[in-house]
C-alpha positions as CSV (number, residue, x, y, z in Angstrom):
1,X,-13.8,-6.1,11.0
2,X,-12.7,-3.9,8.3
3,X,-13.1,-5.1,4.6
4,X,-10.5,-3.6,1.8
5,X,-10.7,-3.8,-1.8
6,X,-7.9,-2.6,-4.2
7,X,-7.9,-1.1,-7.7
8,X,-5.4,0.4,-9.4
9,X,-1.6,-1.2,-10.7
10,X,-1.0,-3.1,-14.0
11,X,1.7,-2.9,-16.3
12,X,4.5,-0.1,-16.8
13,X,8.0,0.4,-18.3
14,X,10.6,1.3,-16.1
15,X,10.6,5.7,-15.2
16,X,6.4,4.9,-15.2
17,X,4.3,5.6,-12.6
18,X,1.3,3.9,-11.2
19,X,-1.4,4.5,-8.7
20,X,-2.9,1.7,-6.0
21,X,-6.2,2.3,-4.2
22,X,-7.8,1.0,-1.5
23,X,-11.5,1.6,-0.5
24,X,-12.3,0.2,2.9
25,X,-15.8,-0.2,4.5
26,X,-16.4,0.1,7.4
27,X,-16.9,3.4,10.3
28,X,-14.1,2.6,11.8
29,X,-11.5,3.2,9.1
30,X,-10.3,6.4,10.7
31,X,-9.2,4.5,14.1
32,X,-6.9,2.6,12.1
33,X,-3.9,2.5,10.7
34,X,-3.2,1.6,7.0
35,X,-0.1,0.2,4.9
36,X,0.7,-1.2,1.7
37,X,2.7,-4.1,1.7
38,X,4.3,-6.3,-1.6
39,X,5.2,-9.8,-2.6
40,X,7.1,-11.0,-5.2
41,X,7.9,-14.4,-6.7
42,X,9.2,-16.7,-4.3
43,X,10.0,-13.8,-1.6
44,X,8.6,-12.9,1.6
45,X,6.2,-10.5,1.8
46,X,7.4,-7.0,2.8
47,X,6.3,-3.7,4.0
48,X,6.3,-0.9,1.4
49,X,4.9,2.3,3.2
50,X,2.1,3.5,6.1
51,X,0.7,5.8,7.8
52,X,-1.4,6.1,11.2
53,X,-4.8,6.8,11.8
54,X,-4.8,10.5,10.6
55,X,-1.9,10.6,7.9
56,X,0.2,13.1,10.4
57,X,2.8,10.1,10.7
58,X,4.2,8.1,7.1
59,X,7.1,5.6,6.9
60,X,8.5,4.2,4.0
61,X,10.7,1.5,3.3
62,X,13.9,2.3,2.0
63,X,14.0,0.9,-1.3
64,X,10.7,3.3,-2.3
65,X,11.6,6.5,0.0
66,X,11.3,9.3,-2.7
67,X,9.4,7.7,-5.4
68,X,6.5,6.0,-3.5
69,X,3.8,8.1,-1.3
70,X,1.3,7.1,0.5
71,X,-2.0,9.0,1.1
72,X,-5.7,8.8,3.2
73,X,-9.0,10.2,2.5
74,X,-11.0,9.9,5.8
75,X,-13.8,11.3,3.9
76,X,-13.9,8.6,1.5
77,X,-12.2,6.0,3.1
78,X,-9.7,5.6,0.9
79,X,-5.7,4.8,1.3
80,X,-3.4,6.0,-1.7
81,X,0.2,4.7,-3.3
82,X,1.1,6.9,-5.9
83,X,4.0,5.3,-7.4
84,X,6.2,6.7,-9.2
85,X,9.7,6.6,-11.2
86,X,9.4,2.7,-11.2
87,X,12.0,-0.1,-11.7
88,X,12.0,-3.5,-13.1
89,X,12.6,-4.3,-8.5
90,X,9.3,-2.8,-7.6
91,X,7.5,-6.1,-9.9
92,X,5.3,-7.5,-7.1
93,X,1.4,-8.0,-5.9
94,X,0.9,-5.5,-3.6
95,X,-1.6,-5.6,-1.0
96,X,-3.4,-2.8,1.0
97,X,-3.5,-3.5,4.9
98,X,-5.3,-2.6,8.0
99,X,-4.2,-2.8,11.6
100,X,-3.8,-0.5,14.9
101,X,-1.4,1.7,15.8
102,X,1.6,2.1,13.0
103,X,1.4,-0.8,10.8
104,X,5.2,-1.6,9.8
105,X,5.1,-5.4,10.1
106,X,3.2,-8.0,8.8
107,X,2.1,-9.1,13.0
108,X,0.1,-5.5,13.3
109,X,-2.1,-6.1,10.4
110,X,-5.7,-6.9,11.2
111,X,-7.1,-7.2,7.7
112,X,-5.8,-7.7,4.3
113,X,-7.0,-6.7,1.1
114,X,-7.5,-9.1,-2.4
115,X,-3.7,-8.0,-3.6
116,X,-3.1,-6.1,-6.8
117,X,-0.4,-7.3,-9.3
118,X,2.3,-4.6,-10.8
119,X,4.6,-5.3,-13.2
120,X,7.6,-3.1,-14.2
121,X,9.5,-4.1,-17.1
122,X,12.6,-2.7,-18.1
């Protein structure tokens, strides 16, 4: 089982940018595949961006395509969101997730991590 822990979000104004991290322990973090997904008040939870084991494949939801990216470190087990040009819609707690394979749904994740609040106010 792979354990994640998030740092990172907070609060911004609108145009800001942010940055989530996720450290995962673990050896086996480079077999799988890792997302971010978010929740806001009284919504479902979502799927933000991923990427497979290697980072040679990314998807993005549509609402972040071109403001959100989504990064790994093998070498320190890390997963990345830099987040940027943010809107008042982006308001959630995010959470970094583990699964196999391409991790675009909430049924493919394996392990989730604590959840990290951002808030964009406008």
């Amino acid at each position: 089982q792979i354990q994640l822990v998030q740092s990172g979000g907070g609060w911004v104004q609108t145009g800001g940018s942010l940055r989530l991290s996720c450290a995962a322990s673990g050896r086996t973090f480079t077999t799988y595949g890792m997302a971010w997904f978010r929740q806001a008040p009284g919504k479902e939870r979502e799927f933000v961006s991923g990427l497979n084991w290697d980072g040679s494949t990314t998807d993005y939801a549509d609402s972040v395509k071109g403001r959100f990216t989504i990064s790994r470190d093998g070498a320190k087990n890390t997963v990345v969101l830099q987040m940027n040009s943010l809107k008042p819609e982006d308001t959630a707690l995010y959470y970094c997730a583990a699964g196999y394979g391409r991790v675009l749904a909430r049924a493919a994740v394996r392990s989730w991590g604590q959840g990290t609040q951002v808030t964009v106010s406008s």
